[in-house]
Legacy VTK file of the C-alpha trace (Angstrom):
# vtk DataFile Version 3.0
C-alpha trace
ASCII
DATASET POLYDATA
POINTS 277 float
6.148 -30.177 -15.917
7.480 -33.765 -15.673
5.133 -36.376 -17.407
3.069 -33.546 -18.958
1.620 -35.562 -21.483
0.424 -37.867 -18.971
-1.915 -35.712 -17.407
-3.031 -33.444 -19.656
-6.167 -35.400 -20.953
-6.551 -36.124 -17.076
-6.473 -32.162 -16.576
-8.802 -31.350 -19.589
-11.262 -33.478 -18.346
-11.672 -32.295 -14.836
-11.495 -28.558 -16.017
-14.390 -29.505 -18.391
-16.394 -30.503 -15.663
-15.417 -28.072 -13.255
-16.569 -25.365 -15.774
-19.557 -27.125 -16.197
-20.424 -27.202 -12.726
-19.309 -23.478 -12.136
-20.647 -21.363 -14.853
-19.355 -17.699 -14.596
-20.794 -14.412 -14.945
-19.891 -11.662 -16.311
-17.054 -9.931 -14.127
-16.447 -6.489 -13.722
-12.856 -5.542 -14.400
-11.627 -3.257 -11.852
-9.281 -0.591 -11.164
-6.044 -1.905 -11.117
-4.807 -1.189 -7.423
-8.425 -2.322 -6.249
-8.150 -5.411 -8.227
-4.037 -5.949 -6.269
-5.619 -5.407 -2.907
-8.123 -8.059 -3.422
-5.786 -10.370 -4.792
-3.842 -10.247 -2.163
-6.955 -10.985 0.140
-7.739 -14.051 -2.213
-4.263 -15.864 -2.131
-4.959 -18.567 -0.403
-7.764 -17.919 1.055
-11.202 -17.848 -0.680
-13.112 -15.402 -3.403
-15.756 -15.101 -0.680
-13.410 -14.132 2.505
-11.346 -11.627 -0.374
-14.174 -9.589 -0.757
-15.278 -9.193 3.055
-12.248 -8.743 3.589
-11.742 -5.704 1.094
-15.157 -4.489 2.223
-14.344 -4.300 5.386
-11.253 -1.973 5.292
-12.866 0.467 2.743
-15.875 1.288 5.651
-13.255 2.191 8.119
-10.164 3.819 5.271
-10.956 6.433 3.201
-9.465 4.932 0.420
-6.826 2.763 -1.545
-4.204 4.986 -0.140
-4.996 4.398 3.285
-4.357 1.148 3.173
-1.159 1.415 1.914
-0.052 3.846 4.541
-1.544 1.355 7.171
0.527 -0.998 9.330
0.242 -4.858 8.566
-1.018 -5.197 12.447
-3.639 -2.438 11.520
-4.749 -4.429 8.633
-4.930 -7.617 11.028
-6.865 -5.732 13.388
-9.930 -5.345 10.912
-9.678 -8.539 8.810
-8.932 -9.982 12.538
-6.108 -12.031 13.598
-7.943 -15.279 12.607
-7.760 -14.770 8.797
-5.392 -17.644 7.055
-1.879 -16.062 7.148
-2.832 -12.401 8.412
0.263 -11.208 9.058
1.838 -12.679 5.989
-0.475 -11.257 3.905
-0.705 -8.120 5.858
3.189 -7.541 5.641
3.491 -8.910 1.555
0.749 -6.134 0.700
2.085 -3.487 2.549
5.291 -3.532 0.688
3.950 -3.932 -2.729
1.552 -0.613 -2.282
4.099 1.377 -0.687
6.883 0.122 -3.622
3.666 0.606 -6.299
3.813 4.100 -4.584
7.128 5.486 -4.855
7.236 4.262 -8.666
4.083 5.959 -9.573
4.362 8.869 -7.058
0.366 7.905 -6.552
-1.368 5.304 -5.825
-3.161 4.755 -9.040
-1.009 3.057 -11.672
-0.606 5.243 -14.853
3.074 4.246 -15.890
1.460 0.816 -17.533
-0.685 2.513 -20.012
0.000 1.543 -23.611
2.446 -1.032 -22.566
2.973 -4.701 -23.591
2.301 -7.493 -22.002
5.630 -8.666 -21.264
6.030 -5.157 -19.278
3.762 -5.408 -17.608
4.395 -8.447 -16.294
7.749 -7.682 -15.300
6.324 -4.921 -13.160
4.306 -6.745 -10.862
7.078 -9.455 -11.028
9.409 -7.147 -9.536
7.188 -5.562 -6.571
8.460 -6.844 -3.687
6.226 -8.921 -1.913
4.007 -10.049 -4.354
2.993 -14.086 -4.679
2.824 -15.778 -7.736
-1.086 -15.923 -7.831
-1.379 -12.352 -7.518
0.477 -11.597 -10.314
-1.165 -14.388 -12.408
-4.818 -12.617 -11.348
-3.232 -8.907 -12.015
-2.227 -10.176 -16.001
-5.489 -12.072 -16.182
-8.170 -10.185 -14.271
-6.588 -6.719 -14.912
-5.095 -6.353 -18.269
-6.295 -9.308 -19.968
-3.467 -11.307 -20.391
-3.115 -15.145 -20.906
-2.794 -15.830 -17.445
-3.739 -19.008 -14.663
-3.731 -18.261 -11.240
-2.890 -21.003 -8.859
-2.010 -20.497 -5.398
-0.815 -23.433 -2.329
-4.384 -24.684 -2.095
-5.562 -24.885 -5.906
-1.834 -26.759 -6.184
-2.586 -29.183 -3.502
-6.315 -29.899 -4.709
-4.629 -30.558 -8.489
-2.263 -32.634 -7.020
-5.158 -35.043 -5.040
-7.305 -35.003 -8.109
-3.892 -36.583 -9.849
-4.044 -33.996 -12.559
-0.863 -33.044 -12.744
2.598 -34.851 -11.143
2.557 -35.363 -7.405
5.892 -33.571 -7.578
5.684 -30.770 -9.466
6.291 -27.029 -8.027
3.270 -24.257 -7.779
5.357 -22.889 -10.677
5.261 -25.619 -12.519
1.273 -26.421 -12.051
0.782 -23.108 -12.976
2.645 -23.318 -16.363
1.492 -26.888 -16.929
-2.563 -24.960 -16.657
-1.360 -22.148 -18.580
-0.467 -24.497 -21.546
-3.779 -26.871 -21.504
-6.387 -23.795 -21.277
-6.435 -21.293 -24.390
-6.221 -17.887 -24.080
-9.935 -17.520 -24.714
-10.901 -19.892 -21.963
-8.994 -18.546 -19.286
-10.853 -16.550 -17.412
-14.005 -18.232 -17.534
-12.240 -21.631 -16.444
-10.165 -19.460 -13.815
-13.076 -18.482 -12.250
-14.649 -21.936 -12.207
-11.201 -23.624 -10.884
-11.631 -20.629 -8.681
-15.445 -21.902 -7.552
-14.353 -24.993 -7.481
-11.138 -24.856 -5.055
-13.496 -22.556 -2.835
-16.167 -26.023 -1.833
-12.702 -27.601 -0.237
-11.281 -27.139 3.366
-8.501 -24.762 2.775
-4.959 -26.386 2.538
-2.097 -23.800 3.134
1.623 -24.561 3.851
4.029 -22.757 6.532
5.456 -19.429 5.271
8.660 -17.846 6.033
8.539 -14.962 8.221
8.189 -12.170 6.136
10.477 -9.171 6.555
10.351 -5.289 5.635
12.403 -3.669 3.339
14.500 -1.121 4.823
12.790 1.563 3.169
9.298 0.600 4.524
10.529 0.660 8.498
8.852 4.271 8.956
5.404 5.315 7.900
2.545 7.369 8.580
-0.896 5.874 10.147
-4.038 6.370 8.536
-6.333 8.813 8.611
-8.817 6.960 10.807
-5.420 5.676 13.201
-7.529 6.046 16.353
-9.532 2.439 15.482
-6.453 1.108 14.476
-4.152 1.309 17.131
-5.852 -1.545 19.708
-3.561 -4.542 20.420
-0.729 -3.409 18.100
1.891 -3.470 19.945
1.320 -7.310 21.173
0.307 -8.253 17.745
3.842 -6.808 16.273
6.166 -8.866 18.318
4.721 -12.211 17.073
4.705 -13.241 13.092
2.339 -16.221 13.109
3.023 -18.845 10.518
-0.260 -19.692 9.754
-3.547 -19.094 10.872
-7.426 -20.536 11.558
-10.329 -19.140 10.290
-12.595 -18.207 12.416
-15.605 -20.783 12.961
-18.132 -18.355 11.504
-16.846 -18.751 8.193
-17.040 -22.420 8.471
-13.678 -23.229 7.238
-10.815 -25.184 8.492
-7.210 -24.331 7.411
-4.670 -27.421 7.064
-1.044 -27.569 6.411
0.341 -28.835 3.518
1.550 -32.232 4.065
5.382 -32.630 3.309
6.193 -34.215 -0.755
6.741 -37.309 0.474
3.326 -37.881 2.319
2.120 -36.332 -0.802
3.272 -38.630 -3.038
1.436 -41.177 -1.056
-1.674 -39.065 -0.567
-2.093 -38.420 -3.956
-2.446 -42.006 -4.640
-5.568 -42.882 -2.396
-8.374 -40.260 -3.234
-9.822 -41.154 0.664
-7.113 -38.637 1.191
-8.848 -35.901 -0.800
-10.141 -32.879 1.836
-13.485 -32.947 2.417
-15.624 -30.696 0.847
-18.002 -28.526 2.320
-21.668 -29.410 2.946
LINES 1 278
277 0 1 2 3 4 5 6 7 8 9 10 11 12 13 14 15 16 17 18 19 20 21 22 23 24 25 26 27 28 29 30 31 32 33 34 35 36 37 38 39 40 41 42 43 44 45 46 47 48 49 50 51 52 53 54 55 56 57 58 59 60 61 62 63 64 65 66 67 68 69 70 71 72 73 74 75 76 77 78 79 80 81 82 83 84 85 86 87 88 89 90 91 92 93 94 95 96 97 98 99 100 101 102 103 104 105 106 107 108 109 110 111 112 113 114 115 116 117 118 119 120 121 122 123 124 125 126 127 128 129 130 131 132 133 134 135 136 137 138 139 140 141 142 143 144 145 146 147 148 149 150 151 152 153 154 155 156 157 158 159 160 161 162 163 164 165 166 167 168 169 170 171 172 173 174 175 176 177 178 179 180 181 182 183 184 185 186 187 188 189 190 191 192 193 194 195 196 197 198 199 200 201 202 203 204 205 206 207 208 209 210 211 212 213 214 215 216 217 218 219 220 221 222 223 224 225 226 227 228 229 230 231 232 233 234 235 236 237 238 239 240 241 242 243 244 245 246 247 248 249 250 251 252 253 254 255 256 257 258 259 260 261 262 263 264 265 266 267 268 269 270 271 272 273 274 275 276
């Protein structure tokens, strides 16, 4: 990252105190396809929202399977059309089960076991679909890897704090806080920049209309189709950009502002979102 030097004591010193501030518990590692379905839910969203969400579709699904085989506007229709970047997510997730799927022939993944870390990586690398931040949360939450996940909001909160440059990439913040936390630390400080990023009105940029692969045009409904199937059809002929959360989670969503108003944000901290009460 350009300037890196410049910010790292900057960086240290707010992830000491963010750590402080958020002290983690002990976390349960789970199954690795549960643990890519929740990720999913989490990217750019919060931890909280991730795990309604999750709970949500496994009272009406029978299982990790069913989701897979479900629609993206089936998935909307029970995490509700008001979820930051439904469809988005919806569409990303149902490609990477479905290409999880015809590599493992399941839906449970055996082919990693024993593997290295720099396979593994690759793997989740190369499912289509997948987001940066999941795959940093699949090394780090699921196999233990050196791993920190930041997704569009944690980059634009690092940004207003002025802890790393104002015009550095996602990629780049997220190598920049791979290098300044040790191995040991990251999870704990993960889940505390996790905490942290979660008190802050969520900041989310405009995504690209995600597309299908070919492969993925055609595909069975779920077991439990007959509460899926209300208000698909309208919901598949738009592809929102982004999306507001609903007022009974009490959070706003907020575009990213373009680099150069962020370049000028970052330098007045009245700029900063406001965080929740």
């Amino acid at each position: 990252m350009k300037e890196d030097s410049t910010y790292a004591k900057k960086f240290t010193a707010l992830m000491k105190k963010i750590c402080k501030a958020h002290k983690s518990v002990d976390v349960l590692q789970l199954e690795p396809t549960t643990q890519l379905i929740i990720s999913f839910m989490e990217w750019n969203t919060t931890h909280a929202m991730a795990l309604e969400a999750h709970d949500t579709l496994m009272k009406v699904m029978v299982d990790n399977n069913d989701v897979r085989v479900s629609l993206p506007q089936e998935i909307i229709h029970f995490i509700g059309d008001d979820y930051p970047l439904a469809y988005e997510r919806a569409s990303r997730m149902h490609e990477s089960l479905n290409e999880l799927f015809n590599r493992e022939h399941d839906i449970i993944i055996t082919s990693l076991k024993g593997k290295n870390k720099k396979h593994i990586k690759t793997y989740f690398e190369t499912l289509p679909g997948v987001t940066p931040y999941v795959i940093a949360q699949m090394m780090l939450l699921a196999y233990g890897a050196h791993a920190m996940p930041v997704d569009d909001h944690m980059h634009a909160l690092l940004k207003d704090e002025q802890v790393v440059h104002p015009d550095c990439t996602l990629a780049e913040a997220e190598s920049f806080c791979e290098r300044h936390v040790k191995a040991t630390d990251a999870l704990h400080t993960h889940l505390a920049m996790r905490a942290w990023a979660d008190e802050y009105e969520l900041m989310i940029p405009e995504m690209t209309p995600f597309t299908f692969a070919a492969s993925d045009v055609k595909l069975s409904e779920p077991k439990k189709a007959n509460k899926t199937k209300k208000a698909a059809s309208t919901t598949a002929s738009k592809t929102p950009t982004t999306s507001k959360v609903s007022s009974s989670k009490k959070k706003t969503v907020k575009k990213v502002v373009s680099k150069k108003e962020a370049s000028t944000s970052t330098s007045k901290k009245t700029s900063k979102p406001s965080k929740k009460g």
